[in-house]
C-alpha positions as CSV (number, residue, x, y, z in Angstrom):
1,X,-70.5,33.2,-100.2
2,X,-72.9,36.0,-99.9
3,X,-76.2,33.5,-98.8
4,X,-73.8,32.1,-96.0
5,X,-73.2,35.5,-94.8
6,X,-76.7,36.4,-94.9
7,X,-77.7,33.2,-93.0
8,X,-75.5,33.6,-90.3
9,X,-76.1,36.7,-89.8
10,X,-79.8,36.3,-89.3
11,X,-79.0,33.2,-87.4
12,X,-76.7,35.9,-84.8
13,X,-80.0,37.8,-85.0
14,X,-82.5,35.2,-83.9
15,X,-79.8,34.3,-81.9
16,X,-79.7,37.6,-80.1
17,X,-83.6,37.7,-79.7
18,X,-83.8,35.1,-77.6
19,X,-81.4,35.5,-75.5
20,X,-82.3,39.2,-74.7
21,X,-86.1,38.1,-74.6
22,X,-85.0,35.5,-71.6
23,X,-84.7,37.6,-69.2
24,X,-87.9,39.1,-68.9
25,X,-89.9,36.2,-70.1
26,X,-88.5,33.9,-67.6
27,X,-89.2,36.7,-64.7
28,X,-92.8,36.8,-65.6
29,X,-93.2,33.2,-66.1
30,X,-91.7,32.6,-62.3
31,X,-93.9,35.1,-61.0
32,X,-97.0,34.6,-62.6
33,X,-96.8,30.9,-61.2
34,X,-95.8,32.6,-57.9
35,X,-98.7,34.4,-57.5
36,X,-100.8,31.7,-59.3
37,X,-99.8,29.7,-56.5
38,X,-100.7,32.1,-54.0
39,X,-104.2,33.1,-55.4
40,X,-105.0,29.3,-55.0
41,X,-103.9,28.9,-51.9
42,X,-106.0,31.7,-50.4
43,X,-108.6,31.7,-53.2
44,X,-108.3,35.2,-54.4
45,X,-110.1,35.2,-57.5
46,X,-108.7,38.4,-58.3
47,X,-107.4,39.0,-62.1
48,X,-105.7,42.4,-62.3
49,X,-103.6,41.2,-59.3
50,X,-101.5,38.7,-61.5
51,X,-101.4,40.7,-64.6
52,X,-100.0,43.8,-62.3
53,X,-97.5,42.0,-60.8
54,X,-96.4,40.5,-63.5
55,X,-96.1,43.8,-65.1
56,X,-94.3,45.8,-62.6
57,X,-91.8,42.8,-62.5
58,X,-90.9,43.1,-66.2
59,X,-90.5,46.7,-66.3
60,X,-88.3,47.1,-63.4
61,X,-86.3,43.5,-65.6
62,X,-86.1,46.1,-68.4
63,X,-84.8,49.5,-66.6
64,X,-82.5,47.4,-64.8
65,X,-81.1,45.5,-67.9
66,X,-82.0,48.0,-70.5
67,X,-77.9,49.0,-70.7
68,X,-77.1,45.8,-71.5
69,X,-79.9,45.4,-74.1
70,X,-79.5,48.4,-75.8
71,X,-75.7,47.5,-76.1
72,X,-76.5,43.7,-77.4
73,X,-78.6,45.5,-79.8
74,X,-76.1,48.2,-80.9
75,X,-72.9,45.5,-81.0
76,X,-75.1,43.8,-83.2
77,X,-76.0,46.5,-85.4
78,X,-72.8,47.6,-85.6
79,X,-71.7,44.2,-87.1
80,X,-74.3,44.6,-90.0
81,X,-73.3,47.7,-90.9
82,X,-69.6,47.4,-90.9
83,X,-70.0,43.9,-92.9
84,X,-72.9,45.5,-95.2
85,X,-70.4,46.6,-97.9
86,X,-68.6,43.5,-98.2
87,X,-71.9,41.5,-99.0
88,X,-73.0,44.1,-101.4
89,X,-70.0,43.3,-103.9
């Protein structure tokens, strides 16, 4: 009983990585081929230009979602610590 727990917990865990890693992955993936596309079209051959937007876009992601995060991540803890005693028996 106590490996299943411990497996589906870290399952719930990897679980919760990626989905809070989605959002700001798929943001800079979107908008690095945005401006990807845009530096070939007008041949810009500038590099800081992707790498700031790119940047900006994912930080902004992560002040805007950052409540929800942080509470994904404490709900989760949460869970680990209230079922900690039980697996410890």
């Amino acid at each position: 009983m106590f490996g299943s727990q411990i497996v589906q917990s870290a399952y719930q865990g990897l679980l919760l990585i990626l989905i809070l890693s989605g959002p700001p992955v798929l943001i800079s993936m979107v908008l690095g081929l945005t401006v990807a596309i845009f530096q070939t079209a007008t041949q810009i051959q500038e590099q800081t230009l992707s790498i700031t937007v790119k940047l900006v876009a994912v930080t902004l992601t992560l002040i805007i979602l950052g409540a929800w995060l942080g509470s994904q991540i404490m709900q989760f803890a949460m869970t680990i610590f209230t079922n900690f005693p039980t697996w410890v028996e």
